[in-house]
N, C-alpha and C positions, 0 to 999 in steps of 0.2 A: 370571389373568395369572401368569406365572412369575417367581420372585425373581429380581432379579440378582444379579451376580455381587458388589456391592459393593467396587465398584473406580472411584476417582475419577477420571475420565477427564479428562485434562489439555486438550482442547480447547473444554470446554462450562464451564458456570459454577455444575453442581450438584454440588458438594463433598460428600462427605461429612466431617461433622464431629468426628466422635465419638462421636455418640450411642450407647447402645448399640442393637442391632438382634437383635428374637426370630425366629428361625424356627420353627416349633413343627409339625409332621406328628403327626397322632394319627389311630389308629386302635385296633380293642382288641388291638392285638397291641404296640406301641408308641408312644413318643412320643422326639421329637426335637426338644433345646433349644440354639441354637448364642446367645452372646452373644460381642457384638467390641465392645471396649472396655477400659477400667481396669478392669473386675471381670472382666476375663477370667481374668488371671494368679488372682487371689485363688481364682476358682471353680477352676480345675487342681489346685491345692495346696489343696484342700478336698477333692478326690476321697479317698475311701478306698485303701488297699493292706489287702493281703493280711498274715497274720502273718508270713511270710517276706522282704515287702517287694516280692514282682513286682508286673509293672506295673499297667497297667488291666486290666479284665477281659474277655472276648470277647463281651460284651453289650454295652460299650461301644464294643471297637472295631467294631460292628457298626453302631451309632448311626452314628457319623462315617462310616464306607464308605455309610450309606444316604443320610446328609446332603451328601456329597461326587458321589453317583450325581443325588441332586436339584438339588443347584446344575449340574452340569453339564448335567441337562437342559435345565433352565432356558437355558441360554449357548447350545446346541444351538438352542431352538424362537427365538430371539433373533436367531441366526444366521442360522436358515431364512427366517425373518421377512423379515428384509431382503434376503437373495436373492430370495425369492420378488416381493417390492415394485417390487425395482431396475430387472427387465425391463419392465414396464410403465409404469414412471416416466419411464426412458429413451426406451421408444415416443410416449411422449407427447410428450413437447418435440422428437421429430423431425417430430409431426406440426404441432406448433406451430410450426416453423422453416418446412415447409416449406408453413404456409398464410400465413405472413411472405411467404416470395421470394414467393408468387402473388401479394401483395397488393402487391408493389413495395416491400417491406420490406427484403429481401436487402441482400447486400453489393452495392455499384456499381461503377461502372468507375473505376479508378485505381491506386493504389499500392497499398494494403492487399490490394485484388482481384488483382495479377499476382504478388505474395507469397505470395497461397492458390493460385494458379494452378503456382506453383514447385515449391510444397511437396507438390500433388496428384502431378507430375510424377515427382519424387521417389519417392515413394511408390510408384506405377507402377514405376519402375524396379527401384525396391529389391524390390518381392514378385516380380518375372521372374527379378533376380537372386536370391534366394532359392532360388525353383522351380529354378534349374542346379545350385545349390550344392548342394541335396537329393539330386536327380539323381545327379551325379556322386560325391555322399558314398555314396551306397549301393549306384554300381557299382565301389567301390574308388580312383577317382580322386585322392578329395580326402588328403590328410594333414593333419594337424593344424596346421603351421606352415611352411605352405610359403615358401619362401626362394626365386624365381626369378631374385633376381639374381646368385646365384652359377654360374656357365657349364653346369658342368658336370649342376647339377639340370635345365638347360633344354634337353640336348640328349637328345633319344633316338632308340632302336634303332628300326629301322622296323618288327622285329617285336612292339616291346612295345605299336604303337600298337591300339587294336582298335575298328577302324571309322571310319566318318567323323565320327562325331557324337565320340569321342573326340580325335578329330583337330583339331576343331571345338576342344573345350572346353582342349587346351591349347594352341589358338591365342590364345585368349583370356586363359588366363593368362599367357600368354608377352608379351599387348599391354597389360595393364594392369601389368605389372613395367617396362615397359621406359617408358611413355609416362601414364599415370596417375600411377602412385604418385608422381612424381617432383612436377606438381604439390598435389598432396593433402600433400607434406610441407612442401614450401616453404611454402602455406597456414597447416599446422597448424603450423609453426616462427617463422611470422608471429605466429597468433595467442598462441602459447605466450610471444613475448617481450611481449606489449601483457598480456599476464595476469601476468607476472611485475614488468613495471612500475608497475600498478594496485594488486598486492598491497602491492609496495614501498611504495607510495601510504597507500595503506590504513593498514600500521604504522609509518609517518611520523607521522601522526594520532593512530594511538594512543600511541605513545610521547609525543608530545608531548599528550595529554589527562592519560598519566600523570606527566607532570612536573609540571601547571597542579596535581593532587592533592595531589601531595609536597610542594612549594613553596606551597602555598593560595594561586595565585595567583586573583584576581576583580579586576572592580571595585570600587572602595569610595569612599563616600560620608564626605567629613571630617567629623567631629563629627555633631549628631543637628540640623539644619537646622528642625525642627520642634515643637523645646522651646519651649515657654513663657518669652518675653523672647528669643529669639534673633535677633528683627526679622529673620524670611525674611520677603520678597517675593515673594508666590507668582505665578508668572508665567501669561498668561491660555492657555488649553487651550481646543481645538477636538476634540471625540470625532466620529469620525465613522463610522458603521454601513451599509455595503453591504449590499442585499440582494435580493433578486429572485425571487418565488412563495415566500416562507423561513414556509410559513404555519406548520409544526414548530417551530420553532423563534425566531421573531421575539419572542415577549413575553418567554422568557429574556433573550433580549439585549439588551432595551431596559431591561430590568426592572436587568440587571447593570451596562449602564454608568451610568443613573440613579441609583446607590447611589454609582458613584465618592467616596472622601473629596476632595473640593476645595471651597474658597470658592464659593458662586452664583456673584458676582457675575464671579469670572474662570475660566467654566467653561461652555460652551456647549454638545450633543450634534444633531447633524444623523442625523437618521434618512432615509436614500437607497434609497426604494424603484422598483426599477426593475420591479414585477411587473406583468404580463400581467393579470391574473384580480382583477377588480375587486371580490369578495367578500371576496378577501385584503387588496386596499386598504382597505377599510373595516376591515377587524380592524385594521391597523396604524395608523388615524389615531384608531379609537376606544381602544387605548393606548397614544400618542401626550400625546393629548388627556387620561389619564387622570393620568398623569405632570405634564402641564402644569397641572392645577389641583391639584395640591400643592405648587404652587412652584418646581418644574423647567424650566431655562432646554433646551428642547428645540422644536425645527422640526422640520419633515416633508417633504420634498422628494421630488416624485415629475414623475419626465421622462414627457413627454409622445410624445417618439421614443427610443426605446430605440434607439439605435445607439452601437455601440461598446464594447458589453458595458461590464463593470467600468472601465475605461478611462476611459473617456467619462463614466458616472456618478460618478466621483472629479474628472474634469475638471472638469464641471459645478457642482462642488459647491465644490471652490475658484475658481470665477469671482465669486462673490456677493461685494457691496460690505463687508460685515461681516465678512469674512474678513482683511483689512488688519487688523484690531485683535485677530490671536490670534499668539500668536511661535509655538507648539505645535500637532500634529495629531495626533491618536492613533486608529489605526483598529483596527477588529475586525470583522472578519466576522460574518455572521451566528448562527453555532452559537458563538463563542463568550463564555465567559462570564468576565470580570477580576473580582478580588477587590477591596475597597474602596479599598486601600490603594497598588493596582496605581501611581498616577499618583505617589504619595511614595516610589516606588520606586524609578522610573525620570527624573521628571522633575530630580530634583537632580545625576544625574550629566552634564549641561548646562551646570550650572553653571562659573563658571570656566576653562569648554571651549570656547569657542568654534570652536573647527573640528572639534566631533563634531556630527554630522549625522543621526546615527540612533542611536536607542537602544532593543534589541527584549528581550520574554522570549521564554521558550521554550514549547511545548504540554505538555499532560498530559491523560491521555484517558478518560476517564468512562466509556468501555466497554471499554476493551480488554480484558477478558474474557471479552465475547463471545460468541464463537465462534475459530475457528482462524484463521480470514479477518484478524479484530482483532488477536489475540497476533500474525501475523505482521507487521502494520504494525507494532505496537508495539515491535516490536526495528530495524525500518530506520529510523523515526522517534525512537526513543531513540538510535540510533548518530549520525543525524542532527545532532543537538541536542548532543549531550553531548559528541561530539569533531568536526566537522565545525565546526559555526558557532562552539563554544566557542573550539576553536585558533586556528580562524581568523582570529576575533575577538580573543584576546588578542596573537598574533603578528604578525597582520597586519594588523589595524582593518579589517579589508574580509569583507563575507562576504554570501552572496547573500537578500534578506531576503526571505523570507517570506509578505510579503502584508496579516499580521496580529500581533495583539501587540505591535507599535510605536508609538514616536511620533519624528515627526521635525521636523528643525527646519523651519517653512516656509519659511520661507530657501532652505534649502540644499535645496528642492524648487522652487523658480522660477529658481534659475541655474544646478541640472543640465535647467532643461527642461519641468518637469512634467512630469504624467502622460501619456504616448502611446497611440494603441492600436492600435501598428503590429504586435504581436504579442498572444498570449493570455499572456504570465506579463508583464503591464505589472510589475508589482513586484521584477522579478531586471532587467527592464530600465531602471528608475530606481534600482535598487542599482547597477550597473555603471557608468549616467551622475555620478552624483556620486561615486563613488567618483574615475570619471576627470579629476572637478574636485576633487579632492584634500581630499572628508569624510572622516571618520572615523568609523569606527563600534565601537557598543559591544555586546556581547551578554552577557545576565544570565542565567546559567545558574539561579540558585537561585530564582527569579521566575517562578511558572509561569500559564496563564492555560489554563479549563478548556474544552474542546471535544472533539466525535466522533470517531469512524473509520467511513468508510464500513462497513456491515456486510452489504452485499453485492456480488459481485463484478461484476455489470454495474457497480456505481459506484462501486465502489474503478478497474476499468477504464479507463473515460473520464477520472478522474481524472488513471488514469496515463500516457494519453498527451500529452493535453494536459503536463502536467509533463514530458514527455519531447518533444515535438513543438516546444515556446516555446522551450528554450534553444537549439535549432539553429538556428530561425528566429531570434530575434536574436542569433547568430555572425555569422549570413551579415549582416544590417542594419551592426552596430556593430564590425567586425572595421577596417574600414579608420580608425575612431573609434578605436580602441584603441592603432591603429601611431602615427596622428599625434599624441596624449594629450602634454601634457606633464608625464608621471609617467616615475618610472624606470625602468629596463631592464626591472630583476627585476621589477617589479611587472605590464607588460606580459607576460613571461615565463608569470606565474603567472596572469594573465588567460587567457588564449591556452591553452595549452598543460593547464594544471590544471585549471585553472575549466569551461572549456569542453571541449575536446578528449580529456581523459583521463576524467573525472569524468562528461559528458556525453554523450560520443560512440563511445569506446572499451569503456567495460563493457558497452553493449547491444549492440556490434557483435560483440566476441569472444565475449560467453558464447552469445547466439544462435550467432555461428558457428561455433565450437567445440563446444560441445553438443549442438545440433541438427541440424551438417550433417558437419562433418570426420567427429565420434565414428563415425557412422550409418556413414560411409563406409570409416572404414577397417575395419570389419566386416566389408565386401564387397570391398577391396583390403587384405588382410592383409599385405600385403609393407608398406602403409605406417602401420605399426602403434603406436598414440600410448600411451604410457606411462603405467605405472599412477598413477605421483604426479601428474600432471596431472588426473588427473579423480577423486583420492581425497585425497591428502595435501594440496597446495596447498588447493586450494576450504572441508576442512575445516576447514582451519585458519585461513581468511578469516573462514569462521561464526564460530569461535569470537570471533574480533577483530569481529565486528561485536554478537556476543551477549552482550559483556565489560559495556556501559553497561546490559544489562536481565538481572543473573545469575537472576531466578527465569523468565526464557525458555530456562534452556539446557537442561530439557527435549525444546524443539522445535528441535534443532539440526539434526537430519536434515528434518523438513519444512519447515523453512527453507530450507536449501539447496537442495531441488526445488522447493520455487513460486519459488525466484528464477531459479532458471532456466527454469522454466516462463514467467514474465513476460517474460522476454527476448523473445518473438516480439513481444508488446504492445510493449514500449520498443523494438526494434527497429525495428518500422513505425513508430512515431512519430518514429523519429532522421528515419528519410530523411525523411518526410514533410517536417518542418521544417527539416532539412538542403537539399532541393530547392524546399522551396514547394508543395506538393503540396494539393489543397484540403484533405484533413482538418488540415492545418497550421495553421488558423487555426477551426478549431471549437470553440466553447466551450458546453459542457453544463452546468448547476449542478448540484454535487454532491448526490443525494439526500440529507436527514437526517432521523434517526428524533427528535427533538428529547429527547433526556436531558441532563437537567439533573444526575444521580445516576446510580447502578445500582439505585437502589429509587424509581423515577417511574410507580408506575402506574397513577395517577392523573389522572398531567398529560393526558396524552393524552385521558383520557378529559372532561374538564375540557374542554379544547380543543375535540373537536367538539361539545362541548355549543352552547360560545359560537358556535361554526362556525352552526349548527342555529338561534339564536335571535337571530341576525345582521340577519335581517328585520325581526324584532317590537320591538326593543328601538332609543333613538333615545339618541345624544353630542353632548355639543356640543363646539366645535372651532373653536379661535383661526381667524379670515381675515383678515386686512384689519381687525382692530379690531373687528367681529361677531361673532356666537355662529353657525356655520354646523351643518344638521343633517345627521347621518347616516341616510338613510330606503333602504332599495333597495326599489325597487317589486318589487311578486310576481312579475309577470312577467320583471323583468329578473335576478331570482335564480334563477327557473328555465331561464332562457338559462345561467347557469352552470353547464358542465359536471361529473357529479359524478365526486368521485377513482376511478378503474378499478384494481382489483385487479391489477398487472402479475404473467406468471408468468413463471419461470425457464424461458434458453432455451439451446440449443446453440451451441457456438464455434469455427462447422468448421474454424479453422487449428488451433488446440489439438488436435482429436482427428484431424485430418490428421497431427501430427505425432507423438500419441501413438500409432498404426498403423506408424507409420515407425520408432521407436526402440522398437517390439516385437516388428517383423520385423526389425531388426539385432540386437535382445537373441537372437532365435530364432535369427541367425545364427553368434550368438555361440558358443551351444552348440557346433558344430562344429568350432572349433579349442580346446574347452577355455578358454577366459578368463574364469575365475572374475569376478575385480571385473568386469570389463567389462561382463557379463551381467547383473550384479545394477546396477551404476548405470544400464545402460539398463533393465532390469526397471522397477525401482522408478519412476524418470524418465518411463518410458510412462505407468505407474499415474499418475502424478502429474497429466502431461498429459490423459489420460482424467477423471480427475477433476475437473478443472477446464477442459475443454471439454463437461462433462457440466454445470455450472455447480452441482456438486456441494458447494461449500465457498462457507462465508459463512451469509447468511441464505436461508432459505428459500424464495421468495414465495409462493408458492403448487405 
């Protein structure tokens, strides 16, 4: 195998540290010692000079030219390597895709499907017009910067014309000057104002994150409510654990809220398992049951009809008689994991407050090193958190919660309504409900609770529609809720218009169509030609404001900017979807997880299928009814369970639909000379190719 190059690549997670590293070639004609480290400098200033003082000798510089000839090889057969790999890798998951559409796997009829249908069209279009532009560039026609709407370039001689097909082709230019371009600007001047108000948006945010800094402003907590003789009253707490097939990651979680610091006795954990796969039930009542004979006030609640996804299982679980006797709720999803201390954190600032109604931390993420997939959540989810819900929270008590890492007051969750599951982000739509009954919310920026990132893109994906699909879908529900609110103007204002419509609707709609389809186009109508600060200075400068709350990502500032525009087609189809009602608008996938508890678990896993494996043989007993009930699964009925299938990585034909389209405008490019413009669609193609290749993230197989 051949050395590398010894260059820390910023997207994987094998650093090099320091060490030092020998390369050593021997043969009997030479020998070749590179060391890189602190004793590099010492070994330099150790080399001999000559009595006159020149430098090294040409024996050595012979050394470094053969070591410099080796490494590059090395980086050479590395390079080939992967060329040679890619063709075939690529073949393959086309041949995976397309024994999918046989099997009825394909995309279906709807929205998402007349989107790829648009884009295919597109693309068509764009390689014809290509093929003219070639054409006519190589029989002298084309110029560099044609300008047809000034009169005088549009009339000519009738000897200058030559031929019909000439005659043709500046008929056509002469129809898109005069009838195209005009809406292609209107368009692009459309979107260009919804990007310059978003940006505005954007450093609204951050100036006001940088003020909360300056000023230290937080919440605080009077005095230490926990000292010894301060007669607190700890008030009784409900933890409640959603979860569904969470076979990765369920004993984390149960394992983390069971450690919570609170009194027993006012302290209860409802473990809500809505899985399918009855192998996995049994893991979760056998620890369950594991936790309960050490003294942990913990239930196990598992629906017998799964409807209503998460929704429904939160409803469920507050209907129970026992729940009258908790003022507090505090949920956590299944991946994640709170610290002991998490509930003396958050439950004091309740106190004295009666009209705060939520009070949430923030995530931190145990992987986000990853791969490239995770550093890039980790900058929208650090900007997220750290001036989105922080601001919000401290300026305007209202902010859209989350899901997880809260506790709320049960109160102020049965007179906004409780839990519905009239949409899939039930959680932004019981934020909105009480907010519009006039709670208050608080958000703990320095409070963190530990959980994943998807780390691969199929389900970072899903993810991200759903999160983009739910806020449309409840606009349309609770919009005419909002007008009749009796809150104030502004505050409606800023529901309406911020919350939803700028924040929600407007960034997926202009950067898809601004980047995907205007850019594309004015390539091919150069008369209607969009400006370089629009799709260099602006956008850069947005990265930078979004990559301000995670400074060791600003490395990844350029591929940041291109997977977010690359996602825009995803956020996009999911606006309308939920914007119209469209059936993917109501689909709910659980997000896969690799269950890390750490970035050094590698163990756990193995751990797990152990107990997975010996789930048959081995018998719990388990609170029922005041009886010892056993755990047995008969042989047969374990071998009805299906076992987990290796899924592999597959193709994204809207991504590489569009990544063909904005590589025949970058090709188009060339022709009138537009430097940036060729290199943003360059780069933007690669981008898209890349991740309709399902090239970034994890691997599956």
């Amino acid at each position: 195998m051949s050395p590398g190059l010894g260059l820390a690549y910023p997207w994987g997670r094998d650093v090099r540290r320091g060490t030092p590293v020998v390369v050593t070639m021997e043969n009997p004609n030479y020998s070749v010692v590179e060391i890189d480290g602190p004793e590099a400098e010492a070994l330099r200033a150790s080399l001999p000079l000559t009595d006159k003082g020149r430098g090294r000798s040409a024996k050595q510089f012979t050394w470094v030219l053969l070591l410099r000839a080796h490494r590059a090889a090395g980086c050479l057969a590395s390079l080939a390597a992967v060329f040679w790999a890619l063709p075939s890798t690529v073949a393959k998951r086309f041949r995976r895709a397309a024994a999918a559409a046989g099997e009825g796997e394909g995309p279906g009829h709807g929205q998402g499907w007349m989107l790829y249908k648009f884009i295919k069209g597109f693309l068509a279009l764009s390689l014809l017009a290509l093929a003219v532009e070639l054409a006519a560039y190589w029989n002298g026609w084309h110029f560099q910067r044609p300008n047809l709407a000034v009169p005088e370039l549009r009339v000519l001689e009738v000897k200058d014309i030559q031929g019909w097909v000439h005659l043709a082709y500046l008929t056509w230019m002469s129809f898109r000057a005069d009838y195209i371009r005009r809406p292609i600007e209107f368009l692009s001047k459309a979107c260009i104002l919804l990007f310059v108000v978003q940006s505005l948006d954007r450093l609204v945010l951050c100036l006001g994150c940088f003020w909360i800094k300056l000023k230290k402003i937080k919440p605080r907590i009077e005095g230490d409510p926990f000292r010894e003789g301060s007669g607190y009253l700890h008030p009784t707490v409900l933890v409640q654990i959603p979860m569904c097939n969470e076979k990765e990651v369920y004993e984390q979680s149960i394992s983390a809220a069971c450690q919570l610091d609170w009194p027993r006795d006012k302290f209860l954990k409802q473990v809500l398992d809505d899985s399918s796969d009855e192998s996995i039930q049994m893991l979760i009542k056998a620890e369950v049951s594991k936790w309960t004979q050490q003294g942990v006030n913990i239930v196990y609640r598992h629906r017998v009809l799964r409807t209503e996804y998460k929704a429904g299982n939160l409803k469920s679980a507050m209907s129970c008689d026992y729940v009258k006797n908790y003022e507090f709720v505090a949920i956590f999803y299944a991946d994640f994991q709170p610290s002991p201390d998490f509930l003396k954190k958050t439950i004091p600032h309740f106190e004295g407050n009666p009209e705060i109604g939520l009070v949430q931390a923030r995530w931190s993420f145990v992987n986000k090193d990853e791969n490239l997939l995770t550093r890039l959540q980790n900058i929208n989810l650090c900007f997220h958190f750290e001036v989105e819900q922080q601001v919000n929270g401290v300026f305007l008590n209202f902010f859209g919660f989350n899901g997880t890492t809260g506790v709320w007051r049960i109160q102020a969750l049965e007179e906004s309504g409780g839990w519905l599951e009239r949409t899939t982000l039930e959680d932004m739509d019981i934020a909105v409900r009480a907010h519009l009954n006039g709670w208050k919310f608080v958000f703990l920026n320095d409070v963190k609770v530990l959980c994943e990132l998807p780390e691969s893109y199929e389900a970072y994906r899903k993810q991200q529609h759903r999160w983009h699909s739910g806020p449309m879908h409840l606009f349309r529900l609770c919009l005419s809720d909002i007008i009749t609110a009796k809150i104030s103007s502004w505050k409606k204002a800023n529901l309406i218009l911020l919350f939803f419509l700028l924040r929600k609707l407007i960034l997926p709609f202009y950067s898809f169509t601004l980047f995907c389809v205007i850019l594309p186009l004015t390539m091919f109508v150069p008369e209607a030609e969009l400006s370089v600060w629009v799709i260099c200075y602006v956008p850069v400068c947005m990265s930078f404001l979004n990559i301000l709350p995670s400074p060791r990502s600003f490395p990844f500032i350029v591929p940041y900017l291109l997977f977010e525009n690359t996602m825009s087609v995803t956020k996009f189809n999911a606006m309308l979807s939920g914007l119209f009602k469209l059936g993917s608008s109501y689909e709910w996938i659980v997000t896969k997880k690799s269950g890390r508890s750490s970035e050094l678990d590698l163990f756990t896993a193995e751990d797990k299928d152990k107990k997975g494996a010996m789930l048959p043989q081995f018998q719990k007993q388990l609170p029922g009814k005041g009886e010892l009930v056993e755990i047995n699964v008969p042989r047969e009925q374990h071998e009805k369970v299906p076992h987990d299938t290796k899924k592999a990585n597959k193709i994204y034909k809207k991504e590489l639909a569009l990544s063909l389209l904005l590589l025949t405008a970058a090709t188009r490019s060339l022709l009138s000379a537009q430097g940036i413009h060729f290199y943003f669609l360059l780069f933007q193609g690669v981008s898209f190719l890349v991740v309709g290749l399902d090239l970034i993230g994890e691997q599956i197989s």
